[in-house]
C-alpha positions in Angstrom: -72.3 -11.9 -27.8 -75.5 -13.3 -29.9 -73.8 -15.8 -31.1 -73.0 -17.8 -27.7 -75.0 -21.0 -27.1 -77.1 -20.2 -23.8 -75.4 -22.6 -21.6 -72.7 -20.2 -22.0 -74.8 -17.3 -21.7 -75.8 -18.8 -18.1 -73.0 -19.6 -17.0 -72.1 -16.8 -14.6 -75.4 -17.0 -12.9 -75.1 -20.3 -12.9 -71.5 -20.0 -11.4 -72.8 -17.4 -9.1 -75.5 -19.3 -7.5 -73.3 -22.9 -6.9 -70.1 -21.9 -6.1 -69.4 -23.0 -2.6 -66.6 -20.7 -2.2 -69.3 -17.9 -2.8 -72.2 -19.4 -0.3 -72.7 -16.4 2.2 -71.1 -13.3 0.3 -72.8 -11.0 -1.9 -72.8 -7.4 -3.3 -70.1 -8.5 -5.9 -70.1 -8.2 -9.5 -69.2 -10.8 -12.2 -68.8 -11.4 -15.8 -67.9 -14.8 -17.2 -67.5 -15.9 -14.4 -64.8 -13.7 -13.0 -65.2 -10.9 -10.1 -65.0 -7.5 -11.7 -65.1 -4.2 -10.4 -67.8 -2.3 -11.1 -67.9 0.9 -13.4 -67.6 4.2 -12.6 -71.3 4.9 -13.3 -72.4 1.4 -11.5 -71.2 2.9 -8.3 -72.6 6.4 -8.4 -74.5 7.2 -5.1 -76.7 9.8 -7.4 -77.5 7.2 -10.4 -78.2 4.3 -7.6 -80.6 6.6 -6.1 -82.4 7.3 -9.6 -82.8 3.9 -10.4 -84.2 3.2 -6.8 -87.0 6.1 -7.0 -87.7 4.6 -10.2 -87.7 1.3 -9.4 -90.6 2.1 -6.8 -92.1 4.2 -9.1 -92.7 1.3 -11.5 -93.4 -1.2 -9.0 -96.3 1.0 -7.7 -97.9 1.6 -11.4 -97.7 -2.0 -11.6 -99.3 -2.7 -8.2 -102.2 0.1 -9.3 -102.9 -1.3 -12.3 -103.3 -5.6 -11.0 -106.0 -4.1 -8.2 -108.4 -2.6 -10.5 
């Protein structure tokens, strides 16, 4: 994976971003450039939870820390 030129490493987001056939979907997953399904562990309820609680969690340090 190192060894790809990034062009090629941007391509999906790239892909993602332009395609026309894409403009007004979202929610799906890719990887070069091709829809994928998800894994198992990408679609637990409990782990999505986790990472939201500590998403907030680190957004708020962050805030706390810029206003003193």
């Amino acid at each position: 994976q190192l060894s790809i030129g990034k062009f090629q490493r941007a391509a999906t987001t790239v892909y993602c971003a332009t395609a026309p056939e894409l403009e007004g979907l979202g929610g799906m997953y890719f990887n070069n450039c091709c829809r994928c399904l998800p894994s198992q562990e990408a679609q637990n309820e409990v782990t999505a939870a986790a990472l939201w609680e500590l998403s907030e969690r680190l957004i708020q340090e962050r805030i706390g820390r810029q206003s003193k």
